[in-house]
C-alpha positions as CSV (number, residue, x, y, z in Angstrom):
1,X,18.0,13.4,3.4
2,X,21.4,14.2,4.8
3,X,22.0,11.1,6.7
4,X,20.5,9.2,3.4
5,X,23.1,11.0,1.4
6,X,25.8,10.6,3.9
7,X,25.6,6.9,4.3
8,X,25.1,6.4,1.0
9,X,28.6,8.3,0.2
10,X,29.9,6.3,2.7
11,X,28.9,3.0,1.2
12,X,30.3,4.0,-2.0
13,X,33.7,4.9,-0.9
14,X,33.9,1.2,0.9
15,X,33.0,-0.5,-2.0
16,X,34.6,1.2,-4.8
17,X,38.2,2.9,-2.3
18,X,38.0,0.6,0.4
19,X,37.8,-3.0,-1.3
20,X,38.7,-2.0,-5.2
21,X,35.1,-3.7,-6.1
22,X,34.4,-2.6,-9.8
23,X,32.4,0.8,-10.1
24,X,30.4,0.2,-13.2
25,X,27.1,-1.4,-13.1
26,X,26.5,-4.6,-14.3
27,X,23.6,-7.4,-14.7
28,X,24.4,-10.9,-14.3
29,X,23.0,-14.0,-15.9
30,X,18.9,-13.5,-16.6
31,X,19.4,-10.4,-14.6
32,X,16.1,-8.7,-15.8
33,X,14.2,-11.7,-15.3
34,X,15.4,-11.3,-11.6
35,X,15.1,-7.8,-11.7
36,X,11.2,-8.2,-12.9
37,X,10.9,-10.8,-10.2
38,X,11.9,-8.3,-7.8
39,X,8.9,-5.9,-8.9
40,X,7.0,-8.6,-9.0
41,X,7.3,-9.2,-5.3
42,X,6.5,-5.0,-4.7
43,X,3.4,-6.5,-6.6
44,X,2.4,-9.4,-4.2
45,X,3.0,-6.9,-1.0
46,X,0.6,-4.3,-2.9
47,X,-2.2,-7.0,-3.5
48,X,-2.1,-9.1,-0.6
49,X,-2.9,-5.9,1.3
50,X,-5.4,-5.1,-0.9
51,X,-6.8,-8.4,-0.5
52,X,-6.8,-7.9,3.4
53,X,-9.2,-4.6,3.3
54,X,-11.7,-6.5,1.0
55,X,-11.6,-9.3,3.1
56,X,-12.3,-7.7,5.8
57,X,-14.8,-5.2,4.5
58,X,-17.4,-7.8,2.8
59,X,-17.2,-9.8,6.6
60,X,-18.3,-6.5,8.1
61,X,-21.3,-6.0,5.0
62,X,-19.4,-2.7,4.1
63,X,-19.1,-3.0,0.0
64,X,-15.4,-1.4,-1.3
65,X,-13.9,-1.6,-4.4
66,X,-10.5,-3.0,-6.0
67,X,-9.5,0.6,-6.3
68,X,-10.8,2.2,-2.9
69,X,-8.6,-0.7,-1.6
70,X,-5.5,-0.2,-4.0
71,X,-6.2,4.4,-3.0
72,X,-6.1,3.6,0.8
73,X,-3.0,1.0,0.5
74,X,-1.2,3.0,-1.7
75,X,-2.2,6.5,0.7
76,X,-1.1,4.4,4.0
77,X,2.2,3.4,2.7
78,X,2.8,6.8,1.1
79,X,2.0,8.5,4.8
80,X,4.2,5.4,6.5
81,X,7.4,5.7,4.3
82,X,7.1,10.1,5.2
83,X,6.4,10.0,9.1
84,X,8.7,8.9,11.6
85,X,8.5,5.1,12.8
86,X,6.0,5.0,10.2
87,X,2.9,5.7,12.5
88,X,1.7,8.5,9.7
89,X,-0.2,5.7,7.6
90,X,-2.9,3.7,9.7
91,X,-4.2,6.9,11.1
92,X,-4.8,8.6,7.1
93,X,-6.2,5.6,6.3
94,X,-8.7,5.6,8.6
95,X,-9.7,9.1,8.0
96,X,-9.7,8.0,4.6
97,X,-12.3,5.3,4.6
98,X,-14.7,7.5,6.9
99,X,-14.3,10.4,4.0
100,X,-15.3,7.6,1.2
101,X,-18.7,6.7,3.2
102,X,-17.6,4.0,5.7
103,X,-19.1,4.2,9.3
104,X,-16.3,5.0,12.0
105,X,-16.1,1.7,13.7
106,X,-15.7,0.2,10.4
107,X,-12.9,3.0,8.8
108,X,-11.2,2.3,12.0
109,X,-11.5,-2.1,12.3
110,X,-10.5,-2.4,8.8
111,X,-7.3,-0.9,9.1
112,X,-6.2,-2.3,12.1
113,X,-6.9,-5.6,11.3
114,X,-4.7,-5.3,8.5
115,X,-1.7,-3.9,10.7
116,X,-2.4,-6.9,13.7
117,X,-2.4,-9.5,11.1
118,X,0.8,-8.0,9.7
119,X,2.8,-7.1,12.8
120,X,2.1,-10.8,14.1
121,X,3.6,-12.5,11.0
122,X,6.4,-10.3,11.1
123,X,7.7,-10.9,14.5
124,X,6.9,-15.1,14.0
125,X,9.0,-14.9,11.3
126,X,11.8,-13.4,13.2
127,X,11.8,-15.3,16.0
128,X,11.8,-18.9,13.8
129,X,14.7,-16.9,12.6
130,X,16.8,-15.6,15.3
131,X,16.5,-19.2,16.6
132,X,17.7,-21.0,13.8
133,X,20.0,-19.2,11.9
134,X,21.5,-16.9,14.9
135,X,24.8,-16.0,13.6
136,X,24.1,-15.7,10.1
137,X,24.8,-11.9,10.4
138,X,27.5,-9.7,12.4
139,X,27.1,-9.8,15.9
140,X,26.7,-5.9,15.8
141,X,23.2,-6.2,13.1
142,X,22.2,-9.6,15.5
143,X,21.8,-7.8,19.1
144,X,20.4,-4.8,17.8
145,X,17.7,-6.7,15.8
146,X,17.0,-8.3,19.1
147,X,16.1,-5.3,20.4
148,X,14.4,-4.4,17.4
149,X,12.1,-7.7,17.5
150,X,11.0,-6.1,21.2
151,X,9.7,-3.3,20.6
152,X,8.0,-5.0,17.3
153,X,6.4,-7.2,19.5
154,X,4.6,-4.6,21.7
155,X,2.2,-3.7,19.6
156,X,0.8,-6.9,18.5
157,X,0.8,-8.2,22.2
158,X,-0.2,-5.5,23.9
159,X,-3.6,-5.4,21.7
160,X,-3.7,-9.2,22.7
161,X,-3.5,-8.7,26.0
162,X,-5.6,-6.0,26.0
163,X,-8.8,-7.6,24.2
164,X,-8.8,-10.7,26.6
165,X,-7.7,-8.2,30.1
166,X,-8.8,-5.0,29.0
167,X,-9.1,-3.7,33.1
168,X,-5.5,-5.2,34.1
169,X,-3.9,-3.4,30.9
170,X,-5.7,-0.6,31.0
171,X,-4.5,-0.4,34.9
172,X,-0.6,-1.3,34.0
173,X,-1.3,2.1,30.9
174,X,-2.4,3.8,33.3
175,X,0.7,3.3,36.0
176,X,3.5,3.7,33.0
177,X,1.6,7.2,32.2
178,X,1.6,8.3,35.4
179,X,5.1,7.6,35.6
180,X,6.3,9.6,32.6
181,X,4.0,12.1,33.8
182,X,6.1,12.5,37.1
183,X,9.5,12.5,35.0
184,X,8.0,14.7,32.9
185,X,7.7,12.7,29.2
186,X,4.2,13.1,29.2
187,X,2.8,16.1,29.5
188,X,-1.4,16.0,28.9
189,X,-1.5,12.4,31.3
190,X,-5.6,12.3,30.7
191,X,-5.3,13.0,27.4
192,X,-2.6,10.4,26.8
193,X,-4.1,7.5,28.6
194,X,-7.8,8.2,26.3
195,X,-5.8,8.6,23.5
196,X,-4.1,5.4,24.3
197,X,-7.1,3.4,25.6
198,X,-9.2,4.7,22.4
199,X,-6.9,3.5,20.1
200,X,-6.6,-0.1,22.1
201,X,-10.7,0.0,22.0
202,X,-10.4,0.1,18.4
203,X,-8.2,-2.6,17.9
204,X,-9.7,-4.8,20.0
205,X,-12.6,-4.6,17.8
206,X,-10.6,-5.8,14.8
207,X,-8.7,-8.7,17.1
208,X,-12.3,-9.8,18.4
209,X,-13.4,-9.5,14.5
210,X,-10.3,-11.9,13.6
211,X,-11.3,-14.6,16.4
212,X,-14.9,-14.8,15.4
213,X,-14.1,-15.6,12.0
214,X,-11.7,-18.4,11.7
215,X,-11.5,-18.6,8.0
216,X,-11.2,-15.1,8.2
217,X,-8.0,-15.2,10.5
218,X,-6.3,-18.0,8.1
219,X,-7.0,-16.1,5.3
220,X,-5.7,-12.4,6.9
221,X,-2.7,-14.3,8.3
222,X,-1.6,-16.3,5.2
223,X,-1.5,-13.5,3.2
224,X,0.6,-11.3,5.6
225,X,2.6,-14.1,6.1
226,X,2.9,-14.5,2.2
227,X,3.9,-10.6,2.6
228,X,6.3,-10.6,4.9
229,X,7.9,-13.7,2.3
230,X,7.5,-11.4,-0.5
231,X,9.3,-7.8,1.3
232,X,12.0,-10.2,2.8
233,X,12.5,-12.2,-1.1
234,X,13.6,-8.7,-2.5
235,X,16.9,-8.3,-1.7
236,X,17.4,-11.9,-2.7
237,X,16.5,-11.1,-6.4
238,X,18.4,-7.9,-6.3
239,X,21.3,-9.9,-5.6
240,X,20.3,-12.4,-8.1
241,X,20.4,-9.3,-11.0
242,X,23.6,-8.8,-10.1
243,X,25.3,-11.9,-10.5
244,X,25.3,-13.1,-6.7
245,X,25.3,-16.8,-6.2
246,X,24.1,-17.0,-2.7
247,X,21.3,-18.8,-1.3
248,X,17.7,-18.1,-1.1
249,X,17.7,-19.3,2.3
250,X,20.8,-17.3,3.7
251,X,19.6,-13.8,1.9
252,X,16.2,-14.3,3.0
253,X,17.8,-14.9,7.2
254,X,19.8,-11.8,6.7
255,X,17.2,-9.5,5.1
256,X,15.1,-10.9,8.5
257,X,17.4,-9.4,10.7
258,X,17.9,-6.3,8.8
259,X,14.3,-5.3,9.1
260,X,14.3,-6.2,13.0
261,X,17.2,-4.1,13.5
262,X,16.2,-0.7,11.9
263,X,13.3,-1.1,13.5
264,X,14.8,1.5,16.5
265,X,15.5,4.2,14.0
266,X,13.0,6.5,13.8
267,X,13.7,8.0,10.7
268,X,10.8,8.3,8.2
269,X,11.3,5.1,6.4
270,X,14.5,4.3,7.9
271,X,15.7,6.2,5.9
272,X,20.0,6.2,5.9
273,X,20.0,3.2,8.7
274,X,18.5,1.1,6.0
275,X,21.0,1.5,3.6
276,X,23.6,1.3,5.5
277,X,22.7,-1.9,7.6
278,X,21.7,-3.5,4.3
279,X,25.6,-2.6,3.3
280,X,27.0,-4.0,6.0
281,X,25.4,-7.6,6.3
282,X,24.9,-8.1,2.4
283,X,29.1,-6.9,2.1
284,X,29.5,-10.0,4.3
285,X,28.9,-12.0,1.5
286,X,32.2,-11.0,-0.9
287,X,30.3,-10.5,-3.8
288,X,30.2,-7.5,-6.5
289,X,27.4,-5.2,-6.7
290,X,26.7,-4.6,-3.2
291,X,26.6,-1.0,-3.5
292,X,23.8,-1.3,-6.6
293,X,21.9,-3.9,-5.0
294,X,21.3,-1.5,-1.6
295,X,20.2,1.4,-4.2
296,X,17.7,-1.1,-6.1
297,X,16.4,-2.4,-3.3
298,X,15.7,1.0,-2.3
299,X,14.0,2.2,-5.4
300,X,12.1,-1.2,-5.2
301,X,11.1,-1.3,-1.2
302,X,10.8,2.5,-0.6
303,X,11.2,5.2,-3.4
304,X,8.7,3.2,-5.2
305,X,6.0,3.6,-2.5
306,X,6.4,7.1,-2.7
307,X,5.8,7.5,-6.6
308,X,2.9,5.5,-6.3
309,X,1.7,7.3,-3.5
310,X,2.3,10.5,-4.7
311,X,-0.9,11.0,-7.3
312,X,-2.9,10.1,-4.8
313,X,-1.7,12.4,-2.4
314,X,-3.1,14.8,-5.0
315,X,-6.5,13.9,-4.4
316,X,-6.1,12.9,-1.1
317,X,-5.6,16.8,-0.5
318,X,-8.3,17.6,-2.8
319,X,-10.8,15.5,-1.5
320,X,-9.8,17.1,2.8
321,X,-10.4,21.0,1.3
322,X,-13.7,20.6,-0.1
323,X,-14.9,18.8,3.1
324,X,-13.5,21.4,5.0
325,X,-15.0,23.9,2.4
326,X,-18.6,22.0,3.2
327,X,-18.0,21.7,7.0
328,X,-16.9,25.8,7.2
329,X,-20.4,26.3,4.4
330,X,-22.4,24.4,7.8
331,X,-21.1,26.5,9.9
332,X,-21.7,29.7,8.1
333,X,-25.5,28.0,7.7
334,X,-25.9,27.1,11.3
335,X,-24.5,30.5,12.5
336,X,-27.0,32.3,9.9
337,X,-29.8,30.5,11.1
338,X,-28.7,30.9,15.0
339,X,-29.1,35.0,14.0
340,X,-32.3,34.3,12.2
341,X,-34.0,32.4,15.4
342,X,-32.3,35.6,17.6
């Protein structure tokens, strides 16, 4: 919160000290249409995940409703936009599922599907990026996305790699562990490598699930690809609202980069880095607003998951006390019935 505050302080003074840009907000031309458009693409993000777990659900026979999908969604990008690097979602949402009646396997495939499908679209995009439009932002924003785009990669390839040579990667895991376990960065190494392996095993399932099933794969990757379209298209409208006259094209380069590039900072959400790259690339531009546009893009991308999340997380909360009120009632049960037999 103090590094969001910070840079957003910081922004301010450039825009309004710095360049003398106009401090009152404004709406251009049709500006609510673009600002609806905006929301609109929140909207597509939203159901084309939805549309994912159903997918994937009926081609495993496990029935699930528009609103178990829209719950879990909604819970995972609640528990991504609060946890560092965003690893809190995928993990709730497969404890999720497995609370609402879904077998393990299943609760766990589902999930991971969607996150391969989405990961792989999003580093394709960059890279037809990077290699077409590769100085369309600072050179600063440009090398750091690079590095970004990396360590995006790893996960998507590594489960690649791992479902076609499970022994050689589990071999190379196991040397890298061993390693930090000598430096001292990992301090349980046989926990680490199960833990590790485990969660490979389980999304090899959902990569071996997406290769049996081709019109499955289309389907999973069109609409991540139409996601990735739709996350990238907001800052464009934002823009738009605010009387920017750029291209769809160029925005839609830059907000590529931007993404890649705070992908290092493990804030929860980003949060600070985001605003602040966002500031810097968009300011490249020379138009008004840019200080508005970072804050509704914001509230469109990021504050808004959090509101939707948030009555959910009500439930979600009450839903993990009364299991554990029924799994400490077995307990009690077992342990009367243990004294009984003595």
């Amino acid at each position: 919160m103090a590094l969001n505050i910070g840079v957003i302080a910081w922004t301010a003074y450039r825009e309004f000290h710095v360049k003398s840009r106009p401090a009152s907000f404004s709406l251009g031309e049709h500006g609510i249409l673009y600002l609806l458009a905006a929301l609109g693409c929140q909207a597509v993000i939203f159901l084309t995940e939805i549309l994912k777990f159903l997918f994937t659900a009926r081609f495993l026979n496990q029935k699930m409703t528009f609103y178990t999908a829209f719950e879990t969604v909604a819970l995972g990008k609640y528990y991504d936009s609060i946890t560092p690097t965003g690893g809190g979602g995928q993990p709730l949402q497969i404890y999720w599922l497995h609370l609402n009646g879904y077998p393990a396997r299943e609760a766990g495939v589902i999930p991971a599907v969607s996150f391969i499908t989405r990961q792989l679209s999003a580093v394709v995009l960059a890279l037809i990026v990077f290699v077409f439009w590769p100085r369309i932002v600072p050179e600063t924003i440009r090398f750091t996305a690079y590095a970004g785009l990396f360590f995006c990669a790893i996960p998507p390839f590594t489960e690649i790699a791992f479902s076609l040579h499970p022994k050689a990667i589990k071999t190379l895991l196991a040397w890298i562990l061993k390693l930090g376990a000598k430096v001292r960065l990992i301090k349980d190494y046989d926990g680490t490598l199960k833990k590790v392996v485990d969660t490979l095993t389980q999304y090899q399932d959902g990569f071996t699930l997406i290769a049996q099933k081709k019109s499955l794969s289309v389907g999973l990757i069109a609409l991540s690809v139409l996601c990735r379209f739709s996350l990238c298209s907001i800052p464009f409208f934002v823009l738009r609202a605010l009387g920017c006259q750029a291209s769809y094209l160029r925005l839609l380069c830059m907000t590529v980069y931007i993404y890649a590039a705070v992908t290092l900072i493990p804030t929860p959400g980003n949060a600070g880095v985001s605003e602040g790259a966002f500031y810097l690339v968009f300011s490249e531009i020379g138009s008004d607003g840019i200080f508005w546009a970072m804050l509704l893009w914001r509230l469109i991308c990021y504050y808004s998951l959090l509101l939707i999340g948030l009555p959910y997380l009500g439930r979600q909360v009450e839903v993990f006390q009364n299991r554990g009120s029924e799994n400490r009632k077995t307990d009690t049960e077992k342990n009367t019935d243990s004294g009984r037999d003595i």
